[in-house]
PAZAPA-4460 file (N, C-alpha, C; in steps of 0.05 Angstrom, whole numbers, plus 32768, in hexadecimal, padded with zeros to 4 digits):
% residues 146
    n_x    n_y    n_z   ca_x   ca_y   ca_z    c_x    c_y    c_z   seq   type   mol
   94AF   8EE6   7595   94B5   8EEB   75B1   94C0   8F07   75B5     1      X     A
   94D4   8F09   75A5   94E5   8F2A   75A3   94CB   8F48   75AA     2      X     A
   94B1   8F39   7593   949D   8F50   7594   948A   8F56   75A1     3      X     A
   9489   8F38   75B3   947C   8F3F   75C6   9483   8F55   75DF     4      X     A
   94A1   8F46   75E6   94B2   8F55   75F7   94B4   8F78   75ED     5      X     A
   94B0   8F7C   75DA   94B4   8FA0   75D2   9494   8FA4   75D7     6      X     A
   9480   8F96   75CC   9467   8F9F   75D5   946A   8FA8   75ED     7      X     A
   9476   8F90   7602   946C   8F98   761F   947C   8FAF   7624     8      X     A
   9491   8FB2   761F   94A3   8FC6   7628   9490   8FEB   7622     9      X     A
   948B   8FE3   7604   947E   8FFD   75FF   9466   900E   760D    10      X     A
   945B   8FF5   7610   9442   8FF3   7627   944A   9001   7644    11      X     A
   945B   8FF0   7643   9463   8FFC   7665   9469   9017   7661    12      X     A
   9485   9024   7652   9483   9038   764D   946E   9052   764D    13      X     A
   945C   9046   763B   9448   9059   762F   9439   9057   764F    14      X     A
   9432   9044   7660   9429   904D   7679   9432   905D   7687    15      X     A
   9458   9057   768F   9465   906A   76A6   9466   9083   7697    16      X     A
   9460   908A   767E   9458   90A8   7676   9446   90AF   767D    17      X     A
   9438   909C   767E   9414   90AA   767F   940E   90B6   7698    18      X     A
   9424   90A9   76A8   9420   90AB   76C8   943A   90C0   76D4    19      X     A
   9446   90C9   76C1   9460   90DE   76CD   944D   90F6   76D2    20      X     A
   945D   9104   76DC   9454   911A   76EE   9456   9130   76DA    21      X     A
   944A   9141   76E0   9451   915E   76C5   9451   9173   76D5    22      X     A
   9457   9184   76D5   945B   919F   76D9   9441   91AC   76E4    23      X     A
   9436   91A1   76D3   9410   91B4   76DD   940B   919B   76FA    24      X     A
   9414   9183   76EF   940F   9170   7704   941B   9186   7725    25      X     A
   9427   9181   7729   9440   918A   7733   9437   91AB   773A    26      X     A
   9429   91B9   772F   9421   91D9   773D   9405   91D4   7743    27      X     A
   93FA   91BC   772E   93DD   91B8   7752   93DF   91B4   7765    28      X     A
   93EE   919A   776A   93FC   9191   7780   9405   91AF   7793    29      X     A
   941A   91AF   778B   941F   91D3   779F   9405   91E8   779C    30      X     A
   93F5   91EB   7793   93E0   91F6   7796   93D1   91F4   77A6    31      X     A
   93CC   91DA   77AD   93B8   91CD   77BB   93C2   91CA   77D3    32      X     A
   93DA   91C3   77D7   93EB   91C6   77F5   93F0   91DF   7803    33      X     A
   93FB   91F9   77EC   9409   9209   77F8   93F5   9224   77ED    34      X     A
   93E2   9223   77E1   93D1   923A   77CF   93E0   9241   77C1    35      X     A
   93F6   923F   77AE   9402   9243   779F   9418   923B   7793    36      X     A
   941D   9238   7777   9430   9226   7775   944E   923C   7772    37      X     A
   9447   924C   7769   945E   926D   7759   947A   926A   776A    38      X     A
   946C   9270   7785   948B   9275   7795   9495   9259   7798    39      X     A
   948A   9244   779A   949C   9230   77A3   94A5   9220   7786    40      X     A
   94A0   9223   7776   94AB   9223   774D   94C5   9239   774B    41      X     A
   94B4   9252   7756   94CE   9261   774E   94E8   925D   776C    42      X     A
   94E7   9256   7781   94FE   9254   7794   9502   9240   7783    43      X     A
   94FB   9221   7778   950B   920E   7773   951B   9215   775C    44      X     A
   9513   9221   774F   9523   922F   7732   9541   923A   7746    45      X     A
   9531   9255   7752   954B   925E   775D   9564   9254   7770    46      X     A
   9557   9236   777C   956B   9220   778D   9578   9218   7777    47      X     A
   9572   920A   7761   9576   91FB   7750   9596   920C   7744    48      X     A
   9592   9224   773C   95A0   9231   7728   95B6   9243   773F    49      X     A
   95AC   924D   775B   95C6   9247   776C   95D1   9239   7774    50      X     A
   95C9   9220   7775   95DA   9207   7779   95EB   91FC   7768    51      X     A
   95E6   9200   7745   95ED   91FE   773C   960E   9213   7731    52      X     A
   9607   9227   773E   9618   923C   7740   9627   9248   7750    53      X     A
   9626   922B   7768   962E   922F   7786   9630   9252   778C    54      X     A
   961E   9261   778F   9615   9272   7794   9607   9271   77BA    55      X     A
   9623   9271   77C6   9618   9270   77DB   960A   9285   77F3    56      X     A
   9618   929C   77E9   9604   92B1   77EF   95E1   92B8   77EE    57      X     A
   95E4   92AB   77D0   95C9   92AA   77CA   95BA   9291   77E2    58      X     A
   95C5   9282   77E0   95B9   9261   77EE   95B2   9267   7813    59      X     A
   95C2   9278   7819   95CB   9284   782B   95B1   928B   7835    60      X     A
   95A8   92A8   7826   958B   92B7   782B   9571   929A   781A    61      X     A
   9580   9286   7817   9562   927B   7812   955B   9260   7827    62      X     A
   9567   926E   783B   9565   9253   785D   9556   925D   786E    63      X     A
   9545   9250   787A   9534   9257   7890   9550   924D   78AD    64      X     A
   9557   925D   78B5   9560   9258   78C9   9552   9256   78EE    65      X     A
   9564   924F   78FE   957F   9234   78FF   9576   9219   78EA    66      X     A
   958C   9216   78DD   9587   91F0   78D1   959B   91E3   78D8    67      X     A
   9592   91CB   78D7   95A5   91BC   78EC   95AE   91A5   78CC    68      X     A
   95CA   91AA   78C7   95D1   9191   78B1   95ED   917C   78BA    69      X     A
   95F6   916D   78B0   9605   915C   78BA   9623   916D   78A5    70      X     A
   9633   916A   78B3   964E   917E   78A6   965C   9166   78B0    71      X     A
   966E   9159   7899   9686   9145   78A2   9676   9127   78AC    72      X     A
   9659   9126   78B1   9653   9111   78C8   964A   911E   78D7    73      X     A
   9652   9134   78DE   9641   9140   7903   962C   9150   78F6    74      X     A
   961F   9150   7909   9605   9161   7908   960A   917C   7915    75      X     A
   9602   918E   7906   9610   91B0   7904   95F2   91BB   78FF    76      X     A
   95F2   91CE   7919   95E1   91E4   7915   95EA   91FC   790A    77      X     A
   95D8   920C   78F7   95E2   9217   78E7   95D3   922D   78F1    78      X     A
   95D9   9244   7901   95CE   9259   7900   95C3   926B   78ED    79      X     A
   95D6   9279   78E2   95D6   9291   78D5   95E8   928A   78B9    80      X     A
   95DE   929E   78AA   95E6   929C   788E   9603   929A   7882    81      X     A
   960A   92A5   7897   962E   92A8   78A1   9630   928A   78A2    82      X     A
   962A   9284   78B8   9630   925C   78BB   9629   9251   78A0    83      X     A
   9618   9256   7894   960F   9245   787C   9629   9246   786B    84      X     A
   9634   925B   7860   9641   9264   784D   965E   925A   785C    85      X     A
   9662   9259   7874   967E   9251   787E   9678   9223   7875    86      X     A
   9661   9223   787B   9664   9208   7878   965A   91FB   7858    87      X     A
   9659   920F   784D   9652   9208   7833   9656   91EE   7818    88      X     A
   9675   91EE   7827   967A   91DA   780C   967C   91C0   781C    89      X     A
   9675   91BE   7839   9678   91A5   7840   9651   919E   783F    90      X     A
   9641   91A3   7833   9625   91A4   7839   9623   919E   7822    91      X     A
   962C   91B0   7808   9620   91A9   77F1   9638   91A3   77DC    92      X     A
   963D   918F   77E1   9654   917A   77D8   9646   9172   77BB    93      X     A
   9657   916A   779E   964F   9168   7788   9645   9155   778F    94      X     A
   9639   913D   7797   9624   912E   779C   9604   912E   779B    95      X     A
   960E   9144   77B8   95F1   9154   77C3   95E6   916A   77AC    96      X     A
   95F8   917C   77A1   95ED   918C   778C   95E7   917C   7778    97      X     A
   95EF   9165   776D   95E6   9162   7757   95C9   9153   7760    98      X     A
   95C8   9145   7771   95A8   913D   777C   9596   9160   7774    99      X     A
   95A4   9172   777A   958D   9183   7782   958B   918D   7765   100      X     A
   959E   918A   7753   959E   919E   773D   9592   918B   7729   101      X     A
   958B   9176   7725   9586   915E   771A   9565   915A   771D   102      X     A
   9563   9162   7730   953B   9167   7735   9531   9170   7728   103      X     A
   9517   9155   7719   950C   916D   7706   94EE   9175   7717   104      X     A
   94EC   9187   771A   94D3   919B   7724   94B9   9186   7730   105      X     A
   94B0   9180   7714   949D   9170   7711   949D   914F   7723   106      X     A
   94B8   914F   7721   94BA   9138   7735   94C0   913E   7754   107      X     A
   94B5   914F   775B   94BE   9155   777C   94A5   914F   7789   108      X     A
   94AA   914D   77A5   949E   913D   77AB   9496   9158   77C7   109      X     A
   9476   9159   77CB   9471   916B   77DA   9452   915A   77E5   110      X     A
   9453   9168   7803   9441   916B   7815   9444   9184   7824   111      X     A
   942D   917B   7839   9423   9192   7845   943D   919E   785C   112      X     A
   9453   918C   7862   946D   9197   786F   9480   91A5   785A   113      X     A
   947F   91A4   7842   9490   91B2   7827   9490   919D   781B   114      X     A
   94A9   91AF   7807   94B9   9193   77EE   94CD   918D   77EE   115      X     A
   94CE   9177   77EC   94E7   9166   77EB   94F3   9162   77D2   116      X     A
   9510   9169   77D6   951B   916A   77BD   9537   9152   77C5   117      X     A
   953A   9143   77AF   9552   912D   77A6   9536   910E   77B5   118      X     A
   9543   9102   77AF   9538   90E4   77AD   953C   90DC   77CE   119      X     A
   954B   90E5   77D5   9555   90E0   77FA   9545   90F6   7805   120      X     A
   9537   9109   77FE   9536   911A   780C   954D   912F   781B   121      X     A
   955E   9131   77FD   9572   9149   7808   956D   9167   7813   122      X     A
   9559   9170   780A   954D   9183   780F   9538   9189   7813   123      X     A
   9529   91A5   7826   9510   91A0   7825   9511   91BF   7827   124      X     A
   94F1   91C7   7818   94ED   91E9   781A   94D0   91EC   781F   125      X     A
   94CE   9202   7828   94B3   9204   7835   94A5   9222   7834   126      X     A
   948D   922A   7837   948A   9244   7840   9495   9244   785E   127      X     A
   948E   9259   7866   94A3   9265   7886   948F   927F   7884   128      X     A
   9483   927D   789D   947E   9297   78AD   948F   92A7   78B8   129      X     A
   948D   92BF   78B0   94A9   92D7   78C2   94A3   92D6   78DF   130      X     A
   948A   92D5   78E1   9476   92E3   78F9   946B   92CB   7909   131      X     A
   9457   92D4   791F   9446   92BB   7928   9431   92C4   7918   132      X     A
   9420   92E1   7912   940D   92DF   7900   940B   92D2   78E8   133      X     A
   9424   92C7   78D6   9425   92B6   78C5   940D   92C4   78A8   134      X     A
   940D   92E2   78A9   93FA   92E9   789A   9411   92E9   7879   135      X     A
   941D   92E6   787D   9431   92E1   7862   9446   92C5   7865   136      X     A
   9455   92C0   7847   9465   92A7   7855   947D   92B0   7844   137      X     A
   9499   929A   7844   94AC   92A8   7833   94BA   928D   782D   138      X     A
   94BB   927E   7814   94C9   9262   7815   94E0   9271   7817   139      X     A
   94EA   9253   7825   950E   924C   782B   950F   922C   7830   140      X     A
   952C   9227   7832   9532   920D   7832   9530   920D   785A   141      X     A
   951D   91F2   785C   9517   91EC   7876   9520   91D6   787B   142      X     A
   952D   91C6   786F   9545   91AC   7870   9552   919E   7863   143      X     A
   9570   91AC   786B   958D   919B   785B   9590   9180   786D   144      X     A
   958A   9163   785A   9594   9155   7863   95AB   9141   784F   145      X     A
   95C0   9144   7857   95D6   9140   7843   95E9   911D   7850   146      X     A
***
């Protein structure tokens, strides 16, 4: 009985490997959505490792502003980079960072509106047009939801 039970187990295993997501998985996917996978690999690197560094200056210049996040329970529009950094530690509470810092790459979860990062959808980043010509784009984080 014992060996059957480890058969099955191993089995299963050896499937939800077969079926995890990889890295190459994971830059077709953004390839195929966004024409490229580079900038939105390297912003998550650089979310990841300011967050981890509560580096809020940095986090600061990486927001598409106004964003609207919940501070305390209320819902707070967040203008300017100034606001971000004044409301900083009520947004990214050791909770919320460790959702974000805890993401592994390969497991994010992206469509054609961005990627979603933590299991709730704590975060989301996107390309952003400066312009209406939209002849260039610039990721940033396009929703804190905490």
């Amino acid at each position: 009985m014992n060996a059957k039970i480890i058969t099955l187990l191993i089995s299963a295993l050896s499937i939800s490997t077969a079926m995890s997501a990889t890295v190459e998985d994971m830059d077709h996917r953004l390839d195929s959505l966004f024409g490229a996978h580079q900038p939105y690999h390297a912003f998550f690197d650089r979310l990841q490792t300011s967050v981890a560094h509560k580096d809020k200056d940095r986090l600061a210049s990486m927001v598409s502003y106004p964003v609207t996040v919940s501070v305390k329970g209320k819902k707070t529009r967040i203008r300017t980079a100034s606001d971000f950094k004044k409301h900083y530690d009520a947004i990214f509470t050791p909770v919320y960072s460790r959702a974000i810092t805890r993401q592994k790459y390969e497991d994010l979860f992206a469509r054609d509106l961005g990627v979603m990062v933590g299991d709730e959808g704590q975060l989301w980043f996107s390309g952003v047009c400066p312009d209406s010509a939209c002849k260039t784009t610039r990721v940033l984080i396009t929703g804190i939801n905490n």
